[in-house]
C-alpha positions as CSV (number, residue, x, y, z in Angstrom):
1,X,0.0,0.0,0.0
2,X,1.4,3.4,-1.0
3,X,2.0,5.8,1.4
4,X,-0.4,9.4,1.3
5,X,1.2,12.7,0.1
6,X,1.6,14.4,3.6
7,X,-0.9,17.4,3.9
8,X,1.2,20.7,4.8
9,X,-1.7,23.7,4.7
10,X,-5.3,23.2,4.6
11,X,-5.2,26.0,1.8
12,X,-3.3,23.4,-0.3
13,X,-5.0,20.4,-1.8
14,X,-2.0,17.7,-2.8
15,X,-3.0,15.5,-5.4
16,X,-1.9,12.0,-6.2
17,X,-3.0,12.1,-9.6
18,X,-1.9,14.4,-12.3
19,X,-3.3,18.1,-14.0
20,X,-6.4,17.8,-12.0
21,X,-10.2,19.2,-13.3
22,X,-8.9,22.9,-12.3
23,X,-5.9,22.3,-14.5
24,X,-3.8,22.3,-12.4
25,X,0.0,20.5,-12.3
26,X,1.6,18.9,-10.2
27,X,5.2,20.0,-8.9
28,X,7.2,17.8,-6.7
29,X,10.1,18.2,-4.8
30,X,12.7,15.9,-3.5
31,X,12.0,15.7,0.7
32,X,15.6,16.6,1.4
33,X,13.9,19.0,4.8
34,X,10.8,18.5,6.5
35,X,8.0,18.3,5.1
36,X,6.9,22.3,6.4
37,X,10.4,23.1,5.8
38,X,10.0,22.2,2.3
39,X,6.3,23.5,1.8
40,X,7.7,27.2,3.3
41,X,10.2,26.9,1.0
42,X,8.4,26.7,-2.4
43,X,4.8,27.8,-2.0
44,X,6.0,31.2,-2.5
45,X,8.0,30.7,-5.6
46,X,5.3,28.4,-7.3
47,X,2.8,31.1,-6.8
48,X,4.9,33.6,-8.3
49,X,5.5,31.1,-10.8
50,X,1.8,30.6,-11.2
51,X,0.9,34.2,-11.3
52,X,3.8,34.8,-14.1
53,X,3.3,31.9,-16.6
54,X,-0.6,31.2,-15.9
55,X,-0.1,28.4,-15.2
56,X,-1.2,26.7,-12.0
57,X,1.3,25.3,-10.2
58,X,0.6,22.7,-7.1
59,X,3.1,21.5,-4.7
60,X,2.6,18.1,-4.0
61,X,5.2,17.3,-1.2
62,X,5.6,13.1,-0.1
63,X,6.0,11.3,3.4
64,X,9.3,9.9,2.8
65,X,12.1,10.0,0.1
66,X,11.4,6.4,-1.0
67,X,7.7,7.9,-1.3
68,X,8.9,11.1,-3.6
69,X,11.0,8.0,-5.4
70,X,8.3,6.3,-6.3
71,X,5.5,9.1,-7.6
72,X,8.8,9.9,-9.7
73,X,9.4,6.3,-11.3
74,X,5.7,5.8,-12.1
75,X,5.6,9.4,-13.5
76,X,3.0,10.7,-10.8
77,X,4.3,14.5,-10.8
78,X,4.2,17.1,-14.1
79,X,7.1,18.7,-12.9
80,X,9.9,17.3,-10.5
81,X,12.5,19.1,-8.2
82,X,14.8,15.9,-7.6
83,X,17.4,13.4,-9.3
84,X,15.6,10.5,-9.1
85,X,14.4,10.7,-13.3
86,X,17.9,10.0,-13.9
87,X,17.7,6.8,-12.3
88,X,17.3,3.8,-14.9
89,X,14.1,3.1,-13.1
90,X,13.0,6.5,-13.8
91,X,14.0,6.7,-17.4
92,X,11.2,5.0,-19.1
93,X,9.0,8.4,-17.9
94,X,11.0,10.7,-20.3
95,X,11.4,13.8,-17.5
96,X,13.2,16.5,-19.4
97,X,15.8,18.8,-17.7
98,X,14.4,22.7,-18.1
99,X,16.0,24.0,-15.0
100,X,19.0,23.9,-12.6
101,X,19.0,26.3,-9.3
102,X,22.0,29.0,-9.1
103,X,23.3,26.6,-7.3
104,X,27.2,25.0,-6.4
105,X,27.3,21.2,-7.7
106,X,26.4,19.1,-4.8
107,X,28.5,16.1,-3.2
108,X,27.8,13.0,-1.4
109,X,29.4,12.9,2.4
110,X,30.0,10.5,5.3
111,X,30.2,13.1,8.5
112,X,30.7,12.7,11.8
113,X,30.6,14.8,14.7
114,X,33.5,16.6,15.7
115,X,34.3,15.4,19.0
116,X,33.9,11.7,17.8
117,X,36.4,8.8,17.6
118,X,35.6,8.0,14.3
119,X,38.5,9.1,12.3
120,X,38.2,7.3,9.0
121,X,35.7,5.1,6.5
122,X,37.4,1.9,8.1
123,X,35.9,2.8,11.7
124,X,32.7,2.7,10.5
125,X,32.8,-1.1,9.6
126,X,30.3,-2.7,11.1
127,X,28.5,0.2,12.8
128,X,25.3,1.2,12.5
129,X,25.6,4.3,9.6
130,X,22.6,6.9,9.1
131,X,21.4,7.8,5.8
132,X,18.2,9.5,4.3
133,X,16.3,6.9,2.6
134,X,17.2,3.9,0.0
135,X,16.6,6.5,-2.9
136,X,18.4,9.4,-1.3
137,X,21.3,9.9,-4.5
138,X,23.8,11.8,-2.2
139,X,22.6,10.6,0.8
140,X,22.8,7.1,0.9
141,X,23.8,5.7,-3.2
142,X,27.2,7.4,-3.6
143,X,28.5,6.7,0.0
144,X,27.3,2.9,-0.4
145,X,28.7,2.5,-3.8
146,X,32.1,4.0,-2.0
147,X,31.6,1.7,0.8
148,X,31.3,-1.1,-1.4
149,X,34.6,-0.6,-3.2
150,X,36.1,-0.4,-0.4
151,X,35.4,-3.7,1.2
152,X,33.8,-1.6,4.4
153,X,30.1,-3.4,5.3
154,X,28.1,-0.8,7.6
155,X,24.4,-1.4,9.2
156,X,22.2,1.5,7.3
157,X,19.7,3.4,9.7
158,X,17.3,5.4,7.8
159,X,15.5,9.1,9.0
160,X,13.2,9.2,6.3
161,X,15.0,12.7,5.5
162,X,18.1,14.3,4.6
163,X,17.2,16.7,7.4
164,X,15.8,13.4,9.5
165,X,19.1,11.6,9.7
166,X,20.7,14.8,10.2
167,X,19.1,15.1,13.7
168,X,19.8,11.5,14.2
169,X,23.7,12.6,14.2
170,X,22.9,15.3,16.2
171,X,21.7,13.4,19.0
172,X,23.7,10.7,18.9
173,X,21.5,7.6,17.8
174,X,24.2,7.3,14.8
175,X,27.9,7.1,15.1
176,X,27.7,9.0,11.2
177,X,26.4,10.0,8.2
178,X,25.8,9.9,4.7
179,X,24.6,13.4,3.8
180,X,24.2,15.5,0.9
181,X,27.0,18.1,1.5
182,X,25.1,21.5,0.9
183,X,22.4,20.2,3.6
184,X,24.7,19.4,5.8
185,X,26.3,22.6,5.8
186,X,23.0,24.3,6.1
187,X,21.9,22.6,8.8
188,X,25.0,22.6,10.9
189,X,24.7,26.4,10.7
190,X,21.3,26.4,11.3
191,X,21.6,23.7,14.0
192,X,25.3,25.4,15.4
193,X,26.5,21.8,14.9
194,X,29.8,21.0,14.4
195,X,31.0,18.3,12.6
196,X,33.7,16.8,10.5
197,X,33.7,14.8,6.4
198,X,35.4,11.6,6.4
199,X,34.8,11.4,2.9
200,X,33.4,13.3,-0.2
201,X,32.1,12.1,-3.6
202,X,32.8,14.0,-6.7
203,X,30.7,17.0,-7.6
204,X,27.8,16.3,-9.0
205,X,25.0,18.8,-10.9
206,X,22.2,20.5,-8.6
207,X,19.1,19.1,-8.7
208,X,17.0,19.6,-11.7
209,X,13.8,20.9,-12.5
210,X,12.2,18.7,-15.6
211,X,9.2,18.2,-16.6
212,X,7.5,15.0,-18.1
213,X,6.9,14.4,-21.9
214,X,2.5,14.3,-21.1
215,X,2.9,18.3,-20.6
216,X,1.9,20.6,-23.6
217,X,4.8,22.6,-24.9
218,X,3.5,25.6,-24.5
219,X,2.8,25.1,-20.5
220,X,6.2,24.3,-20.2
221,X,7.8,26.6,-21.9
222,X,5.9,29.2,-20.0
223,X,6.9,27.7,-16.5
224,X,10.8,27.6,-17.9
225,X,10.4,31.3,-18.7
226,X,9.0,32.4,-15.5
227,X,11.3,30.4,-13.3
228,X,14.0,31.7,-15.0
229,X,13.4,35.2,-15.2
230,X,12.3,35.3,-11.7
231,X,15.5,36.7,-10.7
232,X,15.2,39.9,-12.6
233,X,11.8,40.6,-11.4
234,X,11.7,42.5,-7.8
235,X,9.4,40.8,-6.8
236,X,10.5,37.4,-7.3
237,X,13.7,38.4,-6.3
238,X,12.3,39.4,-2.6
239,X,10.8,35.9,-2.7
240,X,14.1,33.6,-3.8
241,X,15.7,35.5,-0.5
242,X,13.3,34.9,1.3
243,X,12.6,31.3,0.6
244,X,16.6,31.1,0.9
245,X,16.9,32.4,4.4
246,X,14.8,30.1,5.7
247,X,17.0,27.2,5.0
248,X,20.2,29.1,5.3
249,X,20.8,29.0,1.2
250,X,23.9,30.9,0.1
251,X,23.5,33.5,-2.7
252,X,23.1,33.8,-5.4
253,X,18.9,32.7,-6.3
254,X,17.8,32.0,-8.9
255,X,17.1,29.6,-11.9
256,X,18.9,29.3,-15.1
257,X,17.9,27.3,-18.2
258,X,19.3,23.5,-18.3
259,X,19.3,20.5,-20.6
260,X,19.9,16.8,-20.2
261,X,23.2,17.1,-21.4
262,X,24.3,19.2,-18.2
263,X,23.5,16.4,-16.2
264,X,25.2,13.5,-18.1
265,X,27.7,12.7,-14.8
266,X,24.5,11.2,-12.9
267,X,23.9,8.6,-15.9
268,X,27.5,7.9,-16.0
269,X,27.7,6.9,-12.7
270,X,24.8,5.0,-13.1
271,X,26.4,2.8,-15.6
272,X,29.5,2.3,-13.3
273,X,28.1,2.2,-10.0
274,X,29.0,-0.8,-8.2
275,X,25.6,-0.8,-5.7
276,X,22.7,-2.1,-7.5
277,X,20.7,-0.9,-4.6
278,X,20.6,2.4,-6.1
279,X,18.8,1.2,-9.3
């Protein structure tokens, strides 16, 4: 049985179905934070989105990662905010890239805190390791996969969240991490957490906005335009610094027009990735 979309404001009705009688579509965004966390992050931008293109936007926002996974491999959402359609499992939906954040490329890291013993990957064999969830790209594939090549076996505790697992460290429950790197940094800041990277993956793209193929052209070129010009408007620039405060994101905001072809390292390490978990 599938788990329900979680609902985040009554004034938001989250579908589990696609373009609904209003004509509305569906936007969904990887669960990195909590589920409010993420809901206060983007409502504002999607209705400013909305309002630009004319095109109504709806945040649908899932329990859990493996959740947000899944509505992604069957092709539930109309537009995604993730990684997972570069997953084989995902391909057969045809999400196009139209989007990347003004964003640094993101990494893959196994943390610690700073006042722990563990001082490298070999420490952690054995040991119960926290992670995200299953589908979490760089927060759980890349550090297995490194794991794996390694020879290191570890016990994987899952928080449902990037931000989950994150308070997991925090407190203590796990000995380490496997984290994306930006949200770890945010957090720590947010969280005045210190802590220190036994390891980091190569740089890897931001995630992507794309949209699937069942979306008419002309909606989606409309919601590319307005997304990317929302920088230059002063409105939609009070609302990217907004939205970016709350989670701590560094400047600058913004989106910029993408393709497939700038996110090509995520289906080569797909065809060399030694973990077939992350399939």
């Amino acid at each position: 049985m599938s788990i329900p979309f979680v609902l985040i404001f009554a004034a938001f009705v989250f579908f589990t179905t696609n373009a609904g009688a209003d004509g509305a579509y569906s936007f969904g965004p990887v669960n990195q934070r909590s589920p409010s966390l993420t809901a206060r992050y983007w409502n504002p931008i999607l209705n400013h989105v909305s309002q630009r293109s004319g095109v109504k936007l709806e945040l649908q926002v899932a329990s859990t990662g493996d959740r947000s996974n899944e509505a992604t491999v069957k092709g539930e959402y109309d537009f995604v905010y993730n990684n997972h359609q570069f997953k084989p499992s995902a391909a057969a939906q045809g999400y196009a890239v139209i989007l990347r954040p003004w964003a640094d490329d993101i990494t893959g890291q196994i943390v610690t805190l700073e006042e722990s013993p563990i001082r490298s990957l070999q420490d952690l064999a054995g040991k119960a390791i926290g992670f995200a969830h299953p589908q979490a790209f760089a927060g759980y594939t890349v550090q297995m996969d490194q794991l794996m090549r390694m020879g290191i076996s570890v016990v994987p505790v899952f928080g449902g969240s990037q931000q989950g697992i994150m308070a997991q460290l925090k407190s203590g429950n796990v000995v380490a991490a496997g984290v994306n790197g930006t949200v770890m940094h945010e957090f720590a800041q947010r969280e005045k957490l210190r802590y220190r990277i036994l390891w980091q993956s190569r740089a890897f793209p931001e995630l992507a906005i794309s949209v699937h193929p069942r979306v008419p052209a002309e909606v989606t070129a409309a919601v590319r335009q307005a997304f990317a010009s929302m920088a230059e408007d002063a409105e939609g620039r009070q609302i990217l610094e907004a939205s970016a405060q709350l989670i701590g994101q560094k400047p600058p905001h913004g989106f910029e027009l993408a393709t497939q072809a700038d996110y090509e390292a995520y289906r080569v390490f797909y065809r060399q990735n030694l973990f077939n978990g992350a399939n």
